[in-house]
C-alpha positions in Angstrom: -7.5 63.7 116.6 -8.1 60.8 114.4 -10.4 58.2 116.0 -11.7 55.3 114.9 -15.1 54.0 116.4 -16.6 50.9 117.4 -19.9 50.5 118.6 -23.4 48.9 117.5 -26.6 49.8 119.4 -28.6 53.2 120.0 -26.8 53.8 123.3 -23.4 54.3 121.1 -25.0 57.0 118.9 -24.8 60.4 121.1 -21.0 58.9 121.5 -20.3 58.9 118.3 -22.7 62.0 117.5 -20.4 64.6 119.7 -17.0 62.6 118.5 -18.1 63.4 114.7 -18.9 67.3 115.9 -14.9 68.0 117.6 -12.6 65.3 115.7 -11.8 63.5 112.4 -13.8 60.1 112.8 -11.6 57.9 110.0 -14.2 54.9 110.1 -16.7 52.8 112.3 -16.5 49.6 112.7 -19.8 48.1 113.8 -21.7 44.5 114.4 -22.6 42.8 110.7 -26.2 43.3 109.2 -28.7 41.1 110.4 -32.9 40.3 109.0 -35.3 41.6 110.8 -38.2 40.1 113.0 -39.5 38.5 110.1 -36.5 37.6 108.9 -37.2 39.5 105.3 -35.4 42.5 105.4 -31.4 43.7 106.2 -31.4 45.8 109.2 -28.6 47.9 109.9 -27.4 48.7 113.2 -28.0 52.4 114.5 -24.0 53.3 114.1 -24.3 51.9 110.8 -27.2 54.3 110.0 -25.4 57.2 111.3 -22.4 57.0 109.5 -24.5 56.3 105.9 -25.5 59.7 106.9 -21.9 61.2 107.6 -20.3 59.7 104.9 -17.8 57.9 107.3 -16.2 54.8 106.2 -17.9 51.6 107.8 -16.1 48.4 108.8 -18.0 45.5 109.6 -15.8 42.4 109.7 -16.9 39.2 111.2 -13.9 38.7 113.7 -11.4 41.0 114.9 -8.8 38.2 115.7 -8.3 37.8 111.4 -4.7 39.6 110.1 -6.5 40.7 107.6 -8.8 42.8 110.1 -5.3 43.8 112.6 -3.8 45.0 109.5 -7.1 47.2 108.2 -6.7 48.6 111.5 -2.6 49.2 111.4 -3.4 51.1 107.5 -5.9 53.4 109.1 -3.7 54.2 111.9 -6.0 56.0 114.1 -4.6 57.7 117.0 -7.3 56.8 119.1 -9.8 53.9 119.2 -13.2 54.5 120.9 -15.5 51.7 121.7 -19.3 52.2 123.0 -21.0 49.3 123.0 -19.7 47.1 120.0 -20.2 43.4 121.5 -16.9 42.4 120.4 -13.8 41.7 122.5 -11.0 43.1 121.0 -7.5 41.2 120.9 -4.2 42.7 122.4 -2.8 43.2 118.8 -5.2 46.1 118.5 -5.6 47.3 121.5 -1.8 48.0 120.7 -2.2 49.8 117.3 -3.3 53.6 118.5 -1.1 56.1 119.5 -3.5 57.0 122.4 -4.5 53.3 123.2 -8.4 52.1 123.5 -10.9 53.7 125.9 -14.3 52.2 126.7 -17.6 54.0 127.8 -19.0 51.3 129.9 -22.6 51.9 131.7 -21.6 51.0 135.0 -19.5 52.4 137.7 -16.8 50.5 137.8 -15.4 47.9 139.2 -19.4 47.0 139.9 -21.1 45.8 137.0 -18.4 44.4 134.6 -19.3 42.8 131.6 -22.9 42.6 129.9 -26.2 44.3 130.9 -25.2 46.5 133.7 -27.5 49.0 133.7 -30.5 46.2 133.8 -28.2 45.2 136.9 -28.0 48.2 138.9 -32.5 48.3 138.9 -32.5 44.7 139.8 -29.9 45.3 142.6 -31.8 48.5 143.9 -28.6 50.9 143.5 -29.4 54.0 144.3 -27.1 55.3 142.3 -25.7 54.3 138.5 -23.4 56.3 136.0 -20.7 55.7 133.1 -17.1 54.8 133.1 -14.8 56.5 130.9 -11.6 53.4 130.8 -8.8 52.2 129.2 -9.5 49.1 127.5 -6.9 45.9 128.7 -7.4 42.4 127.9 -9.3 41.5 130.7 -13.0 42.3 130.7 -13.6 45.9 131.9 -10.9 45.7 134.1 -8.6 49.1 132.6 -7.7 51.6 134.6 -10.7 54.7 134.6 -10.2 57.6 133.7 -13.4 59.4 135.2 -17.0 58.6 135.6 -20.2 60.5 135.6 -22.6 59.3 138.1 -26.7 59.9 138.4 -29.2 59.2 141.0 -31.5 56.3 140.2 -35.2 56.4 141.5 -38.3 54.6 142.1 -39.7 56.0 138.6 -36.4 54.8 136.5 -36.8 51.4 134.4 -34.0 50.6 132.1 -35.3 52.6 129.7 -35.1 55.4 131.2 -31.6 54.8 132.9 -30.5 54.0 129.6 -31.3 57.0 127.9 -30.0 58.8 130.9 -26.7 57.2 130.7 -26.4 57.2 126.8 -26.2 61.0 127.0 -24.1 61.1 130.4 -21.8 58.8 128.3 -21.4 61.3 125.7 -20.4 64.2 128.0 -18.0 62.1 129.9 -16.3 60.7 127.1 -16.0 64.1 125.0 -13.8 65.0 128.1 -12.2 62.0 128.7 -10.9 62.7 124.9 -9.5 66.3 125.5 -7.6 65.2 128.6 -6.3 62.4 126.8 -5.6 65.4 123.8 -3.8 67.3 126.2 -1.2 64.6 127.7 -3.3 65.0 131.8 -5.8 61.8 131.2 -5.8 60.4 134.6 -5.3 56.3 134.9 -7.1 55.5 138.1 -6.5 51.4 138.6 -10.3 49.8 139.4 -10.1 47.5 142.9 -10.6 44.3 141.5 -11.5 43.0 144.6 -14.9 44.6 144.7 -15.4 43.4 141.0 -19.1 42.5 140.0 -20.0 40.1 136.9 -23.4 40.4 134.9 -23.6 38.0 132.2 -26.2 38.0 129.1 -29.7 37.0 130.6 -30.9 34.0 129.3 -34.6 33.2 128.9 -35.1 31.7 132.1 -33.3 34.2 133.8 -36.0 36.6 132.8 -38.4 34.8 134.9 -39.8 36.6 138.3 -39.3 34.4 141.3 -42.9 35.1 143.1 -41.1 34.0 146.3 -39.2 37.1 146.6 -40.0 40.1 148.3 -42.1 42.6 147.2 -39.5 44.9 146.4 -36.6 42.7 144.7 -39.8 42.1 142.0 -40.6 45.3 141.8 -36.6 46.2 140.9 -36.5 43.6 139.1 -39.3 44.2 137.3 -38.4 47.4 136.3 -34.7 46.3 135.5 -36.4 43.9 132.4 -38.2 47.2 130.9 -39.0 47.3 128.6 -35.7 44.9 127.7 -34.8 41.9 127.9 -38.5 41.9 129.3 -39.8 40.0 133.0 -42.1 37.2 132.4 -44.4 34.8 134.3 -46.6 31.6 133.3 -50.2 30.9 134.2 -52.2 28.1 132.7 -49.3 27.4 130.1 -49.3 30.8 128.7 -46.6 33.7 129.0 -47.4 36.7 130.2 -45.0 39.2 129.8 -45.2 41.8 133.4 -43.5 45.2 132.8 -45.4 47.0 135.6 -46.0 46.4 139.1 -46.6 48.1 142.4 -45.5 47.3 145.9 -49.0 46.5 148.2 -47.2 46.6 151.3 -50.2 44.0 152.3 -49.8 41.1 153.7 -52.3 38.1 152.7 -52.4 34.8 155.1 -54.3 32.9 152.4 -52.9 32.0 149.0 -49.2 31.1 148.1 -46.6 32.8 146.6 -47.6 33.9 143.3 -51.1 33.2 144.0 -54.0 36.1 143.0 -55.5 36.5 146.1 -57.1 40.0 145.3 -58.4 42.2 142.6 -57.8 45.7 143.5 -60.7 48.4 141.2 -58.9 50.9 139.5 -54.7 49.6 140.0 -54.4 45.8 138.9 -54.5 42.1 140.5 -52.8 41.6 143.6 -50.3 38.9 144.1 -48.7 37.2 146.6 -45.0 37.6 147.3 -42.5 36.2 149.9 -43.5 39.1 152.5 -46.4 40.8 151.1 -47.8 41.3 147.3 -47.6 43.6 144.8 -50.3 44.7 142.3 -49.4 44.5 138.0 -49.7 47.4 136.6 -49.0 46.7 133.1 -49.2 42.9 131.7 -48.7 41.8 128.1 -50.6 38.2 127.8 -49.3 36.1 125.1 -50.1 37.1 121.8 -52.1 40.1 122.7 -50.9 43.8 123.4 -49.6 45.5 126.6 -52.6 46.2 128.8 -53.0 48.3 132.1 -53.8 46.3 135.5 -58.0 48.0 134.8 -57.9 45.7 131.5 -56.3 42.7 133.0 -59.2 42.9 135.5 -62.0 44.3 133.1 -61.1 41.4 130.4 -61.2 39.0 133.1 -57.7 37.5 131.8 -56.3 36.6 135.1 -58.6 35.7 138.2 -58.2 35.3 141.9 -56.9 31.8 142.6 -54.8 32.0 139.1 -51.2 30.8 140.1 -48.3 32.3 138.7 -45.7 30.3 138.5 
């Protein structure tokens, strides 16, 4: 089968990876080049790097809405368009063009969890259980109809890290079948409830924030959600500190306030207070400085009992 592929970021790449090993991938189309950190030199996106490496074709126009793009697309006449991750919405003149249509592998099971950062979502939420959605793309956001998912258990140990290398590779597998079903005329087309439709939108910086006056275990999820990306964050005499461990206490403190140090615990971390008990950070990245274990926070004497968190 001819397919061409859109996609951008790491999680794309065992997508792509298994498509390149069983079919003829006729391009990529991927986000534009962008300077690094220090704004000095081009970085290319991980699909970008991959297909230097394949020799495939790479396509990386500024707007898919230009004719000049829809007609690119119409020459190369794929017979299936796969998109993992791209960042771009693609317009109903494309979604049009293949034979086979557009599917999506979206890191959510849908209809939870539409649209950006899902599986930051399904930590902060406390699901218990996360997975990938093999869909046809439609003009609405997320909302085609699924062809199958691929579920996994989430656990106390995942951040997003790990439930997003998890789900990168659970995407592959599901997709590579998705593909041969679709190959073979049986793909099912299973319409979402859009009833029981969920949202996440792009975190902004102050959305990053933790609210001390939650419970002890919506910051821990939370917490863990941000890690190591988009990253949680607190302020204490003006400075950020950057929190991408903590621990529930299950102690509750009488003194203090919420977000107040009301203990330092030998061996784990500082203790702080939360809406129904504390929890203790674990790992802490002060401004400017490295990421240090709850021992060095306490050894360096960096934050101290009575500190407020806000």
């Amino acid at each position: 089968m001819r397919i061409l592929f859109m996609g951008t970021p790491e999680f794309a790449i065992p997508s792509l990876d298994v498509l390149n090993s069983k079919h003829e991938i006729i391009g990529v189309f991927t986000k534009t080049d962008k300077p690094n950190m220090r704004g000095k030199k081009i970085k290319f996106t991980p699909v970008k790097e991959y297909a230097l490496e394949y020799n495939i074709p790479i396509y990386q126009p500024n707007s898919l809405k230009t004719e000049e793009t829809k007609n690119l697309i119409k020459e190369l006449n794929p017979d299936l368009i796969v998109v993992v991750a791209y960042g771009k919405i693609l317009p109903k003149e494309i979604i049009d063009i293949p034979k086979y249509g557009v599917i999506n592998v979206h890191s959510s099971l849908l209809p939870k969890y539409r649209g950006a950062a899902p599986i930051n979502a399904a930590l902060i939420q406390g699901e218990k259980e996360s997975g990938v959605s093999i869909m046809y793309i439609v003009e609405e956001l997320d909302a085609g109809d699924v062809i199958l998912n691929v579920k996994t258990k989430i656990t106390d140990e995942d951040t997003f890290l790990t439930l997003h290398d998890r789900l990168k590779k659970l995407g592959a597998d599901g997709l590579i079948e998705a593909v041969n079903l679709i190959e073979r005329g049986i793909a099912p087309r299973i319409p979402q409830n859009h009833l029981e439709a969920t949202f996440v939108k792009p975190f902004s910086k102050e959305d990053c924030k933790i609210k001390w006056n939650r419970t002890e275990r919506e910051i821990f999820n939370f917490v863990r959600g941000m890690n190591p990306f988009p990253g949680a964050f607190t302020i204490c005499k003006e400075k950020i500190f950057k929190v991408y461990g903590v621990k529930e206490n299950f102690k509750i403190y009488k003194i203090g306030v919420c977000g107040e140090i009301v203990e330092i615990k030998k061996g784990e971390g500082i203790v702080v207070k939360t809406q129904n008990g504390s929890v203790i950070l674990t790992q802490v990245k002060p401004e400017n400085k490295k990421i240090l274990s709850g021992v060095d926070i306490i050894n360096g004497g960096i934050l101290k009992i009575g500190d407020i968190l806000e």
